[in-house]
N, C-alpha and C positions, 0 to 999 in steps of 0.2 A: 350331709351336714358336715362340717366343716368342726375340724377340734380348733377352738382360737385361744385355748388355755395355755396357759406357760411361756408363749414363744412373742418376742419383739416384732414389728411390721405389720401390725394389725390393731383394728381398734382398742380391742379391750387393754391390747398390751400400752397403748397410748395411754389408756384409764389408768393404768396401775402405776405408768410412770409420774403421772401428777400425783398419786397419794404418798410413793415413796418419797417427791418432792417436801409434801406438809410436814416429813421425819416419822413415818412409819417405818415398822421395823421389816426389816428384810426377814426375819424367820417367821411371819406371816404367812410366807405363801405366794404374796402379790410381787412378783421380782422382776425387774426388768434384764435379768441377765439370760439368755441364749447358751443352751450346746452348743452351739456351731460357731457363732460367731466373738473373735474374742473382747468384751466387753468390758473395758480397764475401771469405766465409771464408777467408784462408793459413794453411797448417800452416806456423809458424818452422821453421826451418831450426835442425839444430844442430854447433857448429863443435868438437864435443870428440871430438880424433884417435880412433880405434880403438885398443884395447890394444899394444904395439908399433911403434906410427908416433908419430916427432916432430910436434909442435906448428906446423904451418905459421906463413910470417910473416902480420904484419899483411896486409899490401898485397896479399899472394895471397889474403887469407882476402876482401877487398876486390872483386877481382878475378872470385874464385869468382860472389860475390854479383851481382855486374854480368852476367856469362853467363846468371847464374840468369833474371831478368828478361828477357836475350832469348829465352828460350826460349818467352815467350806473347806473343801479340798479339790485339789485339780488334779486334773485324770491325768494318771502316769505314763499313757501312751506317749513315746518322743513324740514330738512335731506336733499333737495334736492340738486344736486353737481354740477348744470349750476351755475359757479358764473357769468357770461357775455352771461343770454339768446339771441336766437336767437328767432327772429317771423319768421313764419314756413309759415305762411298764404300768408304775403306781399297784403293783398287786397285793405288797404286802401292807397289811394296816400300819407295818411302823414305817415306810417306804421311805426312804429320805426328801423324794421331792426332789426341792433344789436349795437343799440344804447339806448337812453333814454327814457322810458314811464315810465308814473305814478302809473303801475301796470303793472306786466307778470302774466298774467293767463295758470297757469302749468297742462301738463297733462298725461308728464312722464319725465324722469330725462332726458331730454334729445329735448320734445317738447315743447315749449314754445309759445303762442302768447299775440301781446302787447293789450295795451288797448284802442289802434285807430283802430285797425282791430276787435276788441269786438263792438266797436261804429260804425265801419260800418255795422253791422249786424244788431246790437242790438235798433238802435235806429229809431224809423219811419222813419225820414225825410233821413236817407242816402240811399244812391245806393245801400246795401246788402239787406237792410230790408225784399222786396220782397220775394228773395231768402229762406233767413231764415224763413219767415211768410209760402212761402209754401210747405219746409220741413217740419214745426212743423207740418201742418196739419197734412199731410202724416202720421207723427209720431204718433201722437194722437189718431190718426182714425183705427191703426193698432197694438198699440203696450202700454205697461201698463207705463215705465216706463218717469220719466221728464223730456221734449223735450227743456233739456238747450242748451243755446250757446255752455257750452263744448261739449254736444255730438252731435249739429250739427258739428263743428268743427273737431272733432275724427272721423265723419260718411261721412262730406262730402269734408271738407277741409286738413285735414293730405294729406301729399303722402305715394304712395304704394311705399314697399323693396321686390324687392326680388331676388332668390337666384344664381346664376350661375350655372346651369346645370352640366358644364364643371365636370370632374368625379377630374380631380388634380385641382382644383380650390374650385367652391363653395361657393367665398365670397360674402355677400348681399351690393346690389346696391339700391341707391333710387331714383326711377324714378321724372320724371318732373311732373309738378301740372298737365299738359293735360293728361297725360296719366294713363287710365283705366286698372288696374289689371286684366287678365280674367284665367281661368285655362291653354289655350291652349297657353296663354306666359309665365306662372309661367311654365309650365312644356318645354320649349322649350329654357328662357332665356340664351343668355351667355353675357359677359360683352361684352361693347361696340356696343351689336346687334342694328340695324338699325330700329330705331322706328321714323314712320312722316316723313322720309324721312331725316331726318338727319343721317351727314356722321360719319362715326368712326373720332377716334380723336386719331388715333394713331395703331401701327400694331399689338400689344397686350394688347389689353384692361385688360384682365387677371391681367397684372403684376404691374397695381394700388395700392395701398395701399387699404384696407377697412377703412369706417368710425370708428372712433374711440369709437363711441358711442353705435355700436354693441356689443362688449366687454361685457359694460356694461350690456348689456342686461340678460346676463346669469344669472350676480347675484343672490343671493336670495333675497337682500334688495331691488333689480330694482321692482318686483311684487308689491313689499310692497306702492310703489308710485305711482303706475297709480291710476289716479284719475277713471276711468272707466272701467269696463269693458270691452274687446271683444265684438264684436257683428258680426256674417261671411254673409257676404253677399252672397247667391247663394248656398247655404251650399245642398249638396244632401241629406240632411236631411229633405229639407223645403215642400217638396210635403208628406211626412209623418205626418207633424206638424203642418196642416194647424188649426186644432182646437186649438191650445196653441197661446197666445202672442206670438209672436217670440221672444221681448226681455227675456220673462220667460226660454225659451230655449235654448237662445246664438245664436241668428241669426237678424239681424239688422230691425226693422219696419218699414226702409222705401225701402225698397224692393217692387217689382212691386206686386200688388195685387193680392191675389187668386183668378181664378174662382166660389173659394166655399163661398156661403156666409156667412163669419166668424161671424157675428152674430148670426145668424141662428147655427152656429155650437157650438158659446160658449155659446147660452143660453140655447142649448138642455140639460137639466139635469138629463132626463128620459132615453136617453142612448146613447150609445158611437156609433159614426158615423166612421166605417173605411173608411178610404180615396183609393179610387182606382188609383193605380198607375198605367197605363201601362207597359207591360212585366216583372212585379215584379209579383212571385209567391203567389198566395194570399193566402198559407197558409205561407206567412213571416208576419207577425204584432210583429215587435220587440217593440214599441214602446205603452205604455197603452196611451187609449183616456183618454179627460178630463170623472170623473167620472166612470172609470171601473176597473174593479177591480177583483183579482181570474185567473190570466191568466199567465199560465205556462210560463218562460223563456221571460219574457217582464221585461223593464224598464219604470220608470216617465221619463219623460225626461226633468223635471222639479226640479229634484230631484236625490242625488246622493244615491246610497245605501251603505249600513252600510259596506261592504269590500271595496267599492271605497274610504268612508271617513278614513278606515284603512290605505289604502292605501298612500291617498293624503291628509292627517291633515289639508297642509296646503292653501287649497280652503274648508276649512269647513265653513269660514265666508262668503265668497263670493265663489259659487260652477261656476259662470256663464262660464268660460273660460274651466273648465272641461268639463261644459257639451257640450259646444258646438263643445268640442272636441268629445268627446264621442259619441255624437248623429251624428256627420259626419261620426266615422269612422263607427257605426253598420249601420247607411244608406247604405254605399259605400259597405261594405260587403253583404248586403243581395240584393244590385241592382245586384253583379255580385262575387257568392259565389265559381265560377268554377277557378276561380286564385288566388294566395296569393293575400291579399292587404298587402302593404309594406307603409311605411311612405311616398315615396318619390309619391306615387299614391295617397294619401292623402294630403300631404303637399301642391296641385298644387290647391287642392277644398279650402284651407284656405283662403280666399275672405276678408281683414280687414287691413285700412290703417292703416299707422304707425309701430314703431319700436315693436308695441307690435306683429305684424304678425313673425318676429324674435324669439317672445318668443314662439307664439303659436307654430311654424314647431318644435323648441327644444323643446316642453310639448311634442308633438305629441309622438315622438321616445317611452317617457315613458306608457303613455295611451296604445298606441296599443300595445307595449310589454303585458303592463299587461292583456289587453284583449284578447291577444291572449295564457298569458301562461292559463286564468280562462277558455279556451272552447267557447269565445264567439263569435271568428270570429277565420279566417284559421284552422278552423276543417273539421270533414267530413271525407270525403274519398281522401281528396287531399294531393297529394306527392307533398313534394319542394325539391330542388338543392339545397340550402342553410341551412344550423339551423334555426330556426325563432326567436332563443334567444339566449340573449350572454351566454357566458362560464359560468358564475357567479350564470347562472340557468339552469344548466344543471351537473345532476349527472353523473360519468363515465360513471356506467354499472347498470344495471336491468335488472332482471329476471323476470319475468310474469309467473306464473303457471295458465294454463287454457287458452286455443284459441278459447273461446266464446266470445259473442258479449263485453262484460266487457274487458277480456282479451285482443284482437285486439282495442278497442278503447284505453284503456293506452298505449299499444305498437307502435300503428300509433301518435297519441300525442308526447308523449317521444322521438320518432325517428325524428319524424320532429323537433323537439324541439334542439335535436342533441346530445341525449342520445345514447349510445351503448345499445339494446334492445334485446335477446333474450327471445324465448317464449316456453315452455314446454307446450306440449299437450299429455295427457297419453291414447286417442286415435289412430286411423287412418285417423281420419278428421279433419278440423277445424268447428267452426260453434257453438259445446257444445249441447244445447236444441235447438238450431235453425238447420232445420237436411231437407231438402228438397228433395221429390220423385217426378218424373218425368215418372215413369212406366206407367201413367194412361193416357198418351198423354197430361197433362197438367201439371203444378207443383203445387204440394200439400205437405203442410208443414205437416211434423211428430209431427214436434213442434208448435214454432209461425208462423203466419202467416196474420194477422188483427194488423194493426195500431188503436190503440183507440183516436181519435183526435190529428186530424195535426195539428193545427193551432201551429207553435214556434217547432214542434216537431223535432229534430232532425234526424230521419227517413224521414222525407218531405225532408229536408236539403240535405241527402246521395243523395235521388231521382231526385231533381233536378239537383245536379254535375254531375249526371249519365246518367240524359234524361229519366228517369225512370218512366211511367205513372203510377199511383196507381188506381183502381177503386171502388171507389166511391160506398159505400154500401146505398143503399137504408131503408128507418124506416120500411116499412110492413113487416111485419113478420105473415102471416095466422097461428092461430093455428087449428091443424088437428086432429080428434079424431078420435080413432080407429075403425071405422066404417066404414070413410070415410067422413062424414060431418064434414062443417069448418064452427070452433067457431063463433058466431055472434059477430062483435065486439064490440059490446056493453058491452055483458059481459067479455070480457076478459078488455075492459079501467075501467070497473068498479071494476073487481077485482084486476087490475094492481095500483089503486087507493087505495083500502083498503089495500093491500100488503105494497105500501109505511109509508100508515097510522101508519100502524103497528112498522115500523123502525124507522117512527119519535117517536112515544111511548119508544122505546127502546132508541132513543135516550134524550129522556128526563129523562129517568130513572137512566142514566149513568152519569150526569151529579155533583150529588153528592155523588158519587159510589167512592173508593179506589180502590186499585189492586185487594186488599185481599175480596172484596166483588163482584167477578166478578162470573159469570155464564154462562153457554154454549148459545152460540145464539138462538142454535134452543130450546133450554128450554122456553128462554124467550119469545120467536115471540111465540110458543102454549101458554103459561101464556097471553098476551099479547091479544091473538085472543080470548082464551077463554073469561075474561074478558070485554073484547066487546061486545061481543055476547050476555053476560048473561045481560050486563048494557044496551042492542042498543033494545035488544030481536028480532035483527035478525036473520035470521035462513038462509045459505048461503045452497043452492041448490047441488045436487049432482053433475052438472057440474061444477057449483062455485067454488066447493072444488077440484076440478078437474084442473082448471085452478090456482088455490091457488097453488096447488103442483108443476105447471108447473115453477110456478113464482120461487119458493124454490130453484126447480133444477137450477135457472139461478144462485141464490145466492149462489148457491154449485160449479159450473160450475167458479164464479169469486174467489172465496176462494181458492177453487182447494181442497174441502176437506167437511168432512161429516160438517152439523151444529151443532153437539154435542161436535166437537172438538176447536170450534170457538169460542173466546171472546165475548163475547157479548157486554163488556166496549172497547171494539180495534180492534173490525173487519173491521172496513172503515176508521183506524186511519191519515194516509195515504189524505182524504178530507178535513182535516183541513188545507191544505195548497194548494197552487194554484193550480190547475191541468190542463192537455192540453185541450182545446176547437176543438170547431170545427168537419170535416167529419170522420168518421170510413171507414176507406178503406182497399180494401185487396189488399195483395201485389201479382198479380197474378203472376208475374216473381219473389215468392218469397223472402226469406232474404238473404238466401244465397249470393246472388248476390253481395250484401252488402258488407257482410261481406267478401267474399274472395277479394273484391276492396280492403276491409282496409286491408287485408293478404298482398297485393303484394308489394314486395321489404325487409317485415321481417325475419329476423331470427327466422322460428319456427321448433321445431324439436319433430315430431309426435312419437308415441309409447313411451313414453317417461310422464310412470307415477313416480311420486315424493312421496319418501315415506319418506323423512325427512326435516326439515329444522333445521339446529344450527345458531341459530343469539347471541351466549356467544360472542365471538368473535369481532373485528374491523369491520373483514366480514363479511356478511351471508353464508354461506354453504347449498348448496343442494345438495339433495341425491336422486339418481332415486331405484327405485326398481330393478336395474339390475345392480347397482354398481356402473353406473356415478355420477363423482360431479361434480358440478361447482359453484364458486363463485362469487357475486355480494357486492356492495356499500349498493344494495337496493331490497328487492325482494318483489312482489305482488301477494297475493293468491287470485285467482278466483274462487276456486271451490266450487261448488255446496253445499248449507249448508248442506244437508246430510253427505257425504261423512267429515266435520268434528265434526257432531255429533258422529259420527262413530271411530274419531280417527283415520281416512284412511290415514292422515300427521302425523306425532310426531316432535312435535317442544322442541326445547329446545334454553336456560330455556322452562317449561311448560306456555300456554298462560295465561294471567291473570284471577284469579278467576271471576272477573268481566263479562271478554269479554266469559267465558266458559259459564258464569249463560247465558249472551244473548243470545250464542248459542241456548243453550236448552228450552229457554221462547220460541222459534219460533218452528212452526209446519210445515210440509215439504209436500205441496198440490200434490197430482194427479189426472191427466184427463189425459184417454185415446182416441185415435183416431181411426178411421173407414171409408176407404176411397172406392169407388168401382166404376168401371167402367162399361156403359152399353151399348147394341146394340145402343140404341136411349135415346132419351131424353123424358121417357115414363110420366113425370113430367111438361112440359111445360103450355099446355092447361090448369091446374088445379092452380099452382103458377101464371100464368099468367106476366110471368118478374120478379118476385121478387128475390131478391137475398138468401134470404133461407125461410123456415117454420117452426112452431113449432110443437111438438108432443106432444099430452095432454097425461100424463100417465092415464093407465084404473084404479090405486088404487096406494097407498102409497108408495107400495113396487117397484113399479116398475118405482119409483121415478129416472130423472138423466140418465134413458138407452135410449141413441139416442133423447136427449127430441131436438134436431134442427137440421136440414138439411141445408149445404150451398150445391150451387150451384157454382163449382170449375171454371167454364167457363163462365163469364160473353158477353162473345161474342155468345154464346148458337150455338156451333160450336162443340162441347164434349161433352159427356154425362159422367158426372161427380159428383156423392154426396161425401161427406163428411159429419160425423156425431161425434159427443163427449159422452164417458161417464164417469160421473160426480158421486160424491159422492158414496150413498153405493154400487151402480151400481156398481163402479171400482172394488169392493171388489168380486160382488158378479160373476163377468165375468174375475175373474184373472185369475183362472185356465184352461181355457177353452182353447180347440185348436185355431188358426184361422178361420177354416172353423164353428165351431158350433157358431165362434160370428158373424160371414157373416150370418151363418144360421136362428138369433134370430135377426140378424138386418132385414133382407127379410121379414120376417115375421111382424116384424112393418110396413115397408113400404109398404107389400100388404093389411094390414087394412086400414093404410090410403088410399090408392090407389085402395079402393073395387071393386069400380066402373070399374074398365078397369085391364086389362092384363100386369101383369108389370116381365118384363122380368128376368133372371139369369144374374147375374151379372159374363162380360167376365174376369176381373182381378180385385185382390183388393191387401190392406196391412191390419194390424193391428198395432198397434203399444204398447210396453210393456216399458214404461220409468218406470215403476214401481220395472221392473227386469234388466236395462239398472244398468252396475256395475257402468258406472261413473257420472249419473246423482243419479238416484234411486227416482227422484221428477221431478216435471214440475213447481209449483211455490211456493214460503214460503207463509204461513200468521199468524198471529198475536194466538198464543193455549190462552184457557183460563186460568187466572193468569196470561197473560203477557201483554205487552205494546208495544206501537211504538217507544219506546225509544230502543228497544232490534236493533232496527236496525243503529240508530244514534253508540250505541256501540263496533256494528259488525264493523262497517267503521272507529272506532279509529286505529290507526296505534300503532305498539307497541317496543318503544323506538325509534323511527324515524327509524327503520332497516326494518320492513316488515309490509307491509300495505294488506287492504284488499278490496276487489271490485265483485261487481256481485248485483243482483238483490234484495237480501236480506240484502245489506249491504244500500240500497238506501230507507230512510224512507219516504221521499215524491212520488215517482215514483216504488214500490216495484212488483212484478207479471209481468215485462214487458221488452222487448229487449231494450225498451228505457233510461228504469229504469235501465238497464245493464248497457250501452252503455254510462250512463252519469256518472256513477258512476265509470267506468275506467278513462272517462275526470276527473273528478273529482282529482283521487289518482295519478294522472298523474301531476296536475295542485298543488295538494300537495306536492309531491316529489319535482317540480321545486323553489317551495317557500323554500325548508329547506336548 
């Protein structure tokens, strides 16, 4: 039901302006002046006695007039344009109305109340006191900020607005003081709808006039005068944030209590408490607890970041209405990431009386645009019917070079976006380095195939749109020595310990090290060990060293490359910035899957390699190797940094001397694979469950060949290894057939496996991305001489015409499908900003 007392743009208020007309008196009641709007019009007064009564004297008639005048006051806030407030509250019997008080205490240009309804709250001995005393508590007991009469009043007394459903309508209604805003009437309302049992007032409620004071609302100066903040009652945000104040949040204190004891939660300073939600994926934590810190693709939610304050200047004084926009809308997305969220599925969660609920559903529109063009919600794998953004950000046409994990996440982006996207792939497949076999009776990736911590990960994200289970890698790792006996673990945590020791050495060493004074990793860690040894005058056992080695190959194995080619000042450059937390899981239904999800509905046209680009021109121009061109607004190279160390594109003009040097500062990692299938699973009894083991090499040289076994079947339903090799290994097994690297892998696995009979493996692969034309690597890392800047470089776009994307271009997340797959969001979410 609709309040339609007091206020202009509505009918009755039309009724009252014709009775003011016949020279009724304005302290009546029936008035046509607005809080909001500033209304200069007076009905004269007129001074001719009624039939029967003498002619007053002058000086009364004087006098009268004089009364008259005090009967209104205009509210003392500067700037504000109620010249004739309205009290909004009416609680106290003497209430002013829209009449005279001794004071209007304002709290947007538009809400007013006088100062007999302040006195009925405010003061012991009245009938509100109660009320107000046991909100404050409320207040107090849950929330940081000061529990005045205004924001009792804005929290408990304002009415709720809101909006007409109706698709040719739309306009905002302000309900009666009894009635309770809830989501499932904000999302259902039409005007005139029947609330309490009261009747419509008419056959098209629709064709009302809206308040006048709405209008107003838009303004930018209207912001500028609320005296308070937003605060959203019920916000799907609030089960995520139970450790923050809520008012620090934008979410109201006197909201019904948490189960969790907020005490207890905000005085933990020792560490952050995730909150369990029901049916939310627990690797979503969008949101940092109080005190944590280091955690991939999380926000404060206390706090705006430095692109949001680019964005919105002007909540950099007061962030609170941002945030609590904000923090609703990344809630409602990661409660249910498998459909757009759209404003109007947002707008219905906005819980907050008054005209400022107006401004928040108008903020909204902007906030979730921009978080949706940044990657932070409506990603994934998900296809919309609609643009998700106006024209205004959205390029005509783009071209994508490259249908790897990079390349389909810009093209899916873009497209949704409601970009014209095609995608050039100079293979036969899509996918890039993510390349999945299936021959072994299970799928095993050529490429990647391990998520390295989900929690925020993007990869989680795909999985859940998809239904997709991940499993869940277990920490034991037996190391096995070729004999057949397994490591004691003793000495492998104790040399897994001095190994670290060692890094932190190098790390402290690097710390007042320049470019120009860098040196190969592996130089350093033997300077570094020796060192130790000579100052500790320990002497590390021949298995010791043995397990040293093994540790090596794992740091050759994440490099993708020998440790002599490796930074030693920028090989973990990449840690200094947050990185994903949480379980390493393998993706046994592969990436693939993924990625052909984000393939479906794009323009990509395989065989189709690119041997030029001209961006001289308005346009970009491309050129395939077989003659086709096509032109775009905007084109995005994804391929693999070798292939342009190589010179495999010719761009013109030629790329900037700058973005060439970053090129060639970066070193282009390989590890290869080794997959095989067997009668049985002649490995179970001795792993005992675990998901893989390690391989102690017998001496130096045989550092990196096969140093780890996974176990491809986590259901132990297949008999399935998988095995990598790593550093000089790659080199020194490149020429080999297939069958002699099956044959030198057999051969480790039956020293390990002395003890028993280990059978001829019935099928295997090998895999050669070494000699692969359009990869020719597996992952960049950091060469000595160079830095993690070479990557921030890679990812400059040049002249706003052609941008760049892929694993090497992403200096925080580099070596990884993730570190792809965000850095297409990324060049995606920059093309829509230019």
């Amino acid at each position: 039901m609709l309040s339609d007392a007091d206020y202009p743009g509505n009918a009755s208020g039309a009724r009252r302006a014709k009775k003011r007309s016949s020279g009724e008196s304005p302290g009546d009641g029936q008035s046509l002046r607005s809080s909001g709007r500033q209304i200069t019009v007076r009905v004269k007064r007129t001074n001719n006695p009624p039939p029967g009564q003498s002619k007053r004297k002058a000086t009364d008639t004087e006098e009268e007039d004089d009364q008259s005048e005090k009967k209104y006051r205009k509210c003392e806030k500067a700037g504000c344009s109620a010249t004739y407030p309205v009290c909004f509250a009416s609680a106290s019997e003497r209430c002013a109305k829209n009449g005279y008080t001794s004071r209007w205490y304002h709290l947007s240009c538009g809400e007013h109340f006088c100062n007999e309804c302040f006195d009925h709250y405010y003061r012991s001995h009245k009938d509100g006191y109660e009320t107000f005393a046991a909100w404050k508590k409320v207040w107090t007991s849950n929330g940081k900020s000061e529990p005045s009469l205004k924001a009792f009043m804005a929290d408990q007394q304002l009415p709720f607005w809101v909006q007409c459903t109706k698709p040719d309508c739309g306009k905002w209604r302000q309900l009666t003081k009894e009635i309770q805003l809830t989501a499932s009437l904000a999302e259902t309302y039409r005007c005139g709808m029947k609330l309490s049992n009261i009747k419509n007032e008419g056959p098209d409620q629709c064709s009302q006039p809206e308040d006048l004071r709405v209008a107003e609302v838009a303004d930018s100066w209207w912001h500028s005068m609320l005296i308070l903040p937003p605060l959203f009652k019920d916000s799907p945000a609030t089960p995520f944030l139970v450790a923050y104040y809520p008012d620090c949040v934008g979410m109201s204190p006197s909201g019904p209590p948490s189960s969790v004891s907020l005490t207890e939660l905000r005085a933990d300073h020792c560490r952050a408490v995730q909150p369990q939600i029901p049916g939310l994926c627990p690797y979503f934590q969008p949101f940092y607890q109080p005190n944590e810190c280091g955690k991939a693709l999380c926000v404060r939610p206390d706090m705006m970041e430095l692109d949001e304050l680019y964005e919105f200047p002007e909540f950099s004084r007061d962030p609170t209405m941002y945030l609590a926009l904000r923090n609703l809308i990344l809630a409602s997305w990661h409660k249910n990431c498998k459909e757009v969220l759209t404003s109007q599925k947002c707008a219905q969660h906005i819980i907050v009386r008054g005209l400022v609920r107006v401004r928040c559903v108008q903020e909204m529109e902007r906030v979730l645009s921009f978080m949706t063009r940044k990657g932070l919600i409506n990603t994934g794998v998900l296809a919309v019917k609609q643009p998700l953004l106006l024209e205004r950000y959205r390029s005509k046409n783009v071209i994508v070079i490259g249908a790897g994990a990079s390349g389909l996440a810009a093209a899916r982006q873009l497209q949704n976006f409601g970009t014209q996207v095609m995608v050039l792939e100079a293979r036969e497949r899509i996918g890039g380095r993510v390349w999945d076999d299936i021959s072994l009776g299970v799928t095993v990736g050529r490429g990647a195939q391990i998520v390295n911590g989900c929690v925020n990960n993007p990869i989680a994200l795909m999985c859940e749109q998809m239904d997709i289970k991940m499993h869940k890698l277990g920490e034991r790792c037996d190391l096995f020595q070729e004999g057949g006996q397994i490591t004691d673990p003793a000495i492998d945590k104790r040399m897994d310990f001095h190994f670290n020791a060692i890094l932190d050495v190098v790390s402290e060493w690097r710390k007042d090290k320049s470019q120009n004074q860098d040196t190969p990793l592996g130089e350093k860690v033997q300077e570094v060990k020796k060192n130790f040894l000579q100052e500790s005058g320990i002497q590390f056992s021949e298995l010791e060293e043995k397990v040293l080695q093994f540790h090596l190959s794992n740091l050759e194995f994440a490099c993708g490359s020998t440790l002599d080619q490796v930074s030693a000042r920028s090989w973990d450059h990449n840690e200094f910035f947050a990185q994903f937390s949480g379980d390493h899981t393998l993706l046994t239904k592969g990436y693939s899957v993924l990625l052909h999800k984000l393939a479906e509905g794009l323009d990509i046209r395989t065989n189709c390699p690119v041997q030029a680009i001209d961006y001289s021109g308005d346009h970009v121009k491309v050129t395939s190797s077989k003659g086709s061109h096509w032109t775009a607004q905007k084109v995005l190279v994804t391929v693999p940094l070798t292939l342009l160390q190589k010179n495999m594109i010719q761009f013109n003009p030629p790329l900037p001397e700058r973005k060439l040097k970053a090129i060639h500062s970066l070193g282009t990692g390989i590890i290869e694979k080794i997959a095989l299938q067997f009668p049985y699973r002649f490995w179970d009894n001795k792993i005992q469950g675990a998901d893989y083991f390690g391989h102690i090499p017998p001496s130096p040289d045989k550092r990196g060949m096969f140093s780890v076994f996974y176990d491809m079947d986590p259901q132990g339903k297949q008999a399935v290894l998988m095995s990598v090799v790593t550093g000089d290994a790659v080199t020194a097994l490149r020429d080999m057939e297939d069958k002699e690297m099956v044959d030198e892998c057999m051969k480790v696995l039956r020293e390990l496996f002395k003890e028993q009979e280990v059978p001829e493996p019935l099928h295997f692969f090998v895999t050669h991305w070494s000699k692969d034309m359009w990869s020719q690597m597996s992952y960049s890392f950091v060469k000595m001489g160079g830095s993690g800047e070479a990557y921030d470089i890679l990812a400059e776009d040049v002249q706003g015409k052609v941008f760049f994307a892929g694993e090497a271009t992403n200096r925080h997340f580099p070596q990884t499908v993730t570190g792809a797959y965000l850095s297409g969001v990324r060049e995606a979410s920059k093309m829509a900003a230019m």
